[in-house]
Structure formats: C-alpha cells, structure tokens
C-alpha positions as CSV (number, residue, x, y, z in Angstrom):
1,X,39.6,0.1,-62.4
2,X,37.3,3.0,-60.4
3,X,35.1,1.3,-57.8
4,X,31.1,2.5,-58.0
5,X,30.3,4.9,-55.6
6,X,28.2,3.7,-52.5
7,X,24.6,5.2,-51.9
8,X,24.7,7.3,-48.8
9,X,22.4,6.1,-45.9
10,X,19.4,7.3,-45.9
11,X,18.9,6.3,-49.9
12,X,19.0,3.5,-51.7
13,X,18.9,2.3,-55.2
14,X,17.5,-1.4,-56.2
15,X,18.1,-2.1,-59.5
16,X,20.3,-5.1,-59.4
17,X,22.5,-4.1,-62.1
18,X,20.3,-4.7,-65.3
19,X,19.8,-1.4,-66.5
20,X,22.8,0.8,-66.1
21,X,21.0,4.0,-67.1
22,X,19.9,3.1,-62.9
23,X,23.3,3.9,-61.9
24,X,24.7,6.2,-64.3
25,X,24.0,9.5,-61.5
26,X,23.9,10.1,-58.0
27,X,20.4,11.1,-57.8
28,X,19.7,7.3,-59.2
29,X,19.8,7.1,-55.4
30,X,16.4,7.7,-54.1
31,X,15.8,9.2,-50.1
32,X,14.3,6.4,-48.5
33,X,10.4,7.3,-47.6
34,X,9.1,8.6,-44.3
35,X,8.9,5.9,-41.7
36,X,11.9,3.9,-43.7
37,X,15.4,4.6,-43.2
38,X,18.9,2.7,-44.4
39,X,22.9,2.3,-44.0
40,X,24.9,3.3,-46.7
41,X,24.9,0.9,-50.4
42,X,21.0,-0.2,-49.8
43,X,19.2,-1.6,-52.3
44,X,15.9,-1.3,-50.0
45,X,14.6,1.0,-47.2
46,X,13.6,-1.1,-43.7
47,X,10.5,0.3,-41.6
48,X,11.8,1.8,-38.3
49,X,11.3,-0.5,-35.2
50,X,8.9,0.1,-32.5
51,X,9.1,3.0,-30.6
52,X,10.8,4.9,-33.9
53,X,9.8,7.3,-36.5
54,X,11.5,8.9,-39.6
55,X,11.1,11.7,-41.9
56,X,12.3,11.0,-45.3
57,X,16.5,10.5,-46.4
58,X,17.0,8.7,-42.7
59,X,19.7,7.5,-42.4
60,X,19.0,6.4,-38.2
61,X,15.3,6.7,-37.2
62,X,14.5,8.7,-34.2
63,X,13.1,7.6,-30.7
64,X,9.5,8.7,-29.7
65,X,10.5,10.9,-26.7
66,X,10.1,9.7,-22.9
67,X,6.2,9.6,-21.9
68,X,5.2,8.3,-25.6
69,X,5.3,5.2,-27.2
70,X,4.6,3.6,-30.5
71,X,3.7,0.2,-30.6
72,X,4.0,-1.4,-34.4
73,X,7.0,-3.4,-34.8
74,X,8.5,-2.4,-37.8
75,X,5.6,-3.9,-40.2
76,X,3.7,-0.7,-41.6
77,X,5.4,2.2,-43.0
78,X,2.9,5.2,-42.5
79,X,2.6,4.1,-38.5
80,X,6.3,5.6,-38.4
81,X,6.5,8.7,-41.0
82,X,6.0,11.3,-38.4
83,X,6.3,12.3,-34.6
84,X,3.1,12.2,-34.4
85,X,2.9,8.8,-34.5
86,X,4.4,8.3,-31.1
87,X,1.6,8.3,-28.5
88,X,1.3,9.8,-24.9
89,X,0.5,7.0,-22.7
90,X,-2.6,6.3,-21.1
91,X,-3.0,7.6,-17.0
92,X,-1.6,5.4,-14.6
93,X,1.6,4.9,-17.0
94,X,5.0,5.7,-18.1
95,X,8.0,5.0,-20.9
96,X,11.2,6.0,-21.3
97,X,12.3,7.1,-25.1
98,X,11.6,4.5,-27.9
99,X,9.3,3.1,-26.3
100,X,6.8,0.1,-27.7
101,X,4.5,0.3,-25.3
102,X,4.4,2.2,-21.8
103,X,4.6,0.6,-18.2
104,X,2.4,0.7,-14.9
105,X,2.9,3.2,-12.4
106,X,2.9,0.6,-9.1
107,X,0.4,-0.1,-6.4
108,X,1.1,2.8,-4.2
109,X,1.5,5.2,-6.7
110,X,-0.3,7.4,-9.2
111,X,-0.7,9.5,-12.6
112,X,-3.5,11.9,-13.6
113,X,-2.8,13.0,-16.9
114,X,-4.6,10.7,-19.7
115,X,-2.9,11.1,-23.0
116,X,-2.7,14.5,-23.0
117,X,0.9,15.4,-22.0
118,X,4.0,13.5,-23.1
119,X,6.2,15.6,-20.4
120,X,3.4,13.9,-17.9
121,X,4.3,10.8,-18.5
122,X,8.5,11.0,-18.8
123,X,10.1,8.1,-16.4
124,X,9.1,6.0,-13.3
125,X,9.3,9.5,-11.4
126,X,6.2,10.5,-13.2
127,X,4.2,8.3,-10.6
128,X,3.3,9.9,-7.4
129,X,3.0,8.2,-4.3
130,X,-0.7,8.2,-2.7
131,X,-0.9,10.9,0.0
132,X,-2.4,10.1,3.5
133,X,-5.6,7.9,3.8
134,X,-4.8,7.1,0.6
135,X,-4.0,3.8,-1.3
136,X,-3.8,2.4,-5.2
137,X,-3.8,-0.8,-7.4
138,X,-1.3,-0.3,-10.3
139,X,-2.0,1.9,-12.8
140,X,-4.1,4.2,-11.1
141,X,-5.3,7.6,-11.8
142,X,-6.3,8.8,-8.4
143,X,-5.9,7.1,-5.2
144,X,-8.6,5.4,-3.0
145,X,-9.9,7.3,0.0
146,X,-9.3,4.7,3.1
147,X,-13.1,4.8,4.5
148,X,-14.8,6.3,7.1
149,X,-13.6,3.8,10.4
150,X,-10.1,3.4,9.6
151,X,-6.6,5.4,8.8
152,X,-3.5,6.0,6.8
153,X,-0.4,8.2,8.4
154,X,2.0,7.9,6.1
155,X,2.1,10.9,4.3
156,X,3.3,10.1,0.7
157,X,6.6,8.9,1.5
158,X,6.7,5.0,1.1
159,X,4.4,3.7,-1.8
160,X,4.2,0.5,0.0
161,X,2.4,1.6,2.8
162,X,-0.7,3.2,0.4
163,X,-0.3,-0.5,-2.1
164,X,-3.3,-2.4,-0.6
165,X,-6.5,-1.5,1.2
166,X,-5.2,-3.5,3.9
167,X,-3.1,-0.9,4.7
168,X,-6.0,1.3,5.9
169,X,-6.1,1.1,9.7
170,X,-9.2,0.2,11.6
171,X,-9.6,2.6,14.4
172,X,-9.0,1.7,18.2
173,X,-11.4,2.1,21.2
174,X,-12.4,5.5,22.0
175,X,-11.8,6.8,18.8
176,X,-13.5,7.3,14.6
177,X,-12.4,8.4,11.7
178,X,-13.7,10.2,8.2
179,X,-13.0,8.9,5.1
180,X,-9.7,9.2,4.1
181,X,-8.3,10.3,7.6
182,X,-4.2,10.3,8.6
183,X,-5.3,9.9,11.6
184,X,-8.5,8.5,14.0
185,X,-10.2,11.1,16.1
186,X,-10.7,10.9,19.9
187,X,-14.4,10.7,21.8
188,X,-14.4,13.8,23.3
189,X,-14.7,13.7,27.3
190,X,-18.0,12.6,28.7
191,X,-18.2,10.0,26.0
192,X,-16.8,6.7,25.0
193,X,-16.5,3.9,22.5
194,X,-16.0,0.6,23.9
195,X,-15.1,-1.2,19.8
196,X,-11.1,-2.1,19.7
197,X,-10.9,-2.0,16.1
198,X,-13.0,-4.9,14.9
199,X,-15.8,-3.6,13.3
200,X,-15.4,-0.6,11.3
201,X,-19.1,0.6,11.4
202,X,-18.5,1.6,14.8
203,X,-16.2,4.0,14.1
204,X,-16.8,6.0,10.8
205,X,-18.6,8.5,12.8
206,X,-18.6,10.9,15.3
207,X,-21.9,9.9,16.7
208,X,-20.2,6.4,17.7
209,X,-18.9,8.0,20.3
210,X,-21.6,6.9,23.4
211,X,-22.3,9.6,26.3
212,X,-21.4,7.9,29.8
213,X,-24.4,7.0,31.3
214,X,-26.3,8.0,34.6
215,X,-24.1,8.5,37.3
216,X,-20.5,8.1,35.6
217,X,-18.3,10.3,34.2
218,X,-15.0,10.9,31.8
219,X,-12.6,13.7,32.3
220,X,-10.2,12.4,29.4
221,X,-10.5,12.2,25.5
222,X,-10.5,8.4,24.0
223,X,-12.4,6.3,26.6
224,X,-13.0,2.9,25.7
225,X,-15.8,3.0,28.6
C-alpha cells in the first residue's frame, strides 16, 4: 500500500483524519501565515521565537539583522509577520542577529545613533571609546566632559581609563585646566599656584594662577610658589 504524501515545511494541514475530502490534494496543505513557520507533515504552524520573523510558506524563520532586535517570545503572531518588526536598538546599545533584546555599550564607551540606523548598532564594535577628558556610565550616548580643574590623556584607546569620573585627574601645583582637557595648563612665568591637586576650584581657571608678589620673581612656567 502507497504511503500519504508529507506536507512540505512551511504548510501544514490539521484535519486529523476525519474528513478525507482534507487530504484528497496537495493544496489541502495550507502555507503557514506570516510570523508562523513549520517542518515538514505539520498539522499546526508555531510563532517564530524571539528575535525572528517570517513571511508566509516558512519553512525556517529569519533572524532580525545585527543592530535590531525583537523582543516577543514566540507568543503573538503579527509581532513576527514582517522585518519590520525587528527594531533598531535604543543609543548606548548593541545586538548581534536574532536578537531578543539588545545589550549595553560599557562604561568607557559610547553610541549616538537612537533607533534610527540598524547598521549603527551591528556588534560590540559599534561602541566607541570616550576620547580625551572624557568618561561614560554604560549605555551612554555622549561622553562626560571631565570638568574644569582636572584631566584625561588617554586618547580613546583604553575604555577603562574614561569608565568612572574618578578617572578625571585633579590638576597639580602650578597648573589649571578647562573642561574636558587632555592635559592641565601651566601658570605662565611671573605667576604661581601654590594648590597640589586637592581642591579642584583652584584650578578650573586661568585666573588661579597668582602673580608673584612685590619683590619676587619666576622665570619658569608651573610654579607652585
């Protein structure tokens, strides 16, 4: 005796063999819906997983791309019918493909773009390191300017160096700073700052800087007195 024919995946026929005008014909197997998909002989269609869509006649359902996500876990059919459903992550974060839900960029580090380009958003490269004077919390979208009185060298190269405010240098005797500043500036000659990095008020500005006194003198940059 001749076997029945499977379904092919990506359809499905549920009649549970009742009605055998159900089964007489090939197209008694239906395509499965948009945001459904199945293997081969299904009675049913299953709802693609998180981080999946479909169109309809899926046999496999496809991965939102790297930078998207989509967050339902299988449990509502029109959250997975389309690409469209998979959404660019917020600024500050990342995914790889089929993706439920997208990651934080470290301390350190940061990401511009808010939900507006997927490409933006493609892997843990995606997240920039903070550039000098700079630091971050996770999930930033622009780095923090180190303030006025202190300093930041590193120059975008080590995202643990730009990861806490602490990492903003208080500047040394003889010497201020702007906001966000690699470096401190020096008291020109003539003038002095006598602080040794303890309170960062007296060195956020150029006018910290003290002119020697009556009858003294300073030939060299950075005098502490």
């Amino acid at each position: 005796a001749q076997e029945c024919t499977r379904c092919v995946s990506g359809r499905y026929l549920s009649d549970e063999g009742t009605d055998m005008t159900a089964h007489n014909s090939i197209v008694n197997c239906l395509p499965c819906p948009a945001g459904r998909y199945s293997n081969g002989a299904a009675s049913s269609c299953n709802i693609c997983n998180a981080g999946s869509w479909s169109n309809s006649a899926a046999a496999v359902c496809s991965s939102c791309d790297a930078g998207l996500f989509l967050p339902d876990p299988g449990t509502v059919e029109s959250l997975h019918d389309s690409k469209g459903d998979c959404v660019v992550c917020n600024h500050g974060q990342y995914s790889l493909a089929n993706a439920a839900k997208c990651l934080e960029c470290g301390a350190g580090k940061y990401l511009e773009d808010n939900n507006t380009l997927g490409s933006a958003h493609a892997g843990e490269s995606s997240c920039k390191i903070c550039s000098e004077g700079t630091w971050s919390d996770p999930a930033a979208d622009v780095c923090t300017s180190c303030e006025a009185g202190k300093y930041l060298e590193d120059d975008a190269l080590n995202p643990s160096m730009h990861d806490h405010p602490s990492d903003c240098i208080l500047c040394d005797s003889g010497s201020w700073s702007s906001a966000q500043s690699k470096t401190c500036e020096l008291c020109v000659a003539g003038k002095f700052l006598v602080d040794a990095a303890k309170d960062v008020s007296k060195h956020d500005s150029i006018n910290d800087c003290t002119a020697c006194s009556e009858g003294r003198y300073s030939s060299q940059k950075g005098q502490a007195s």
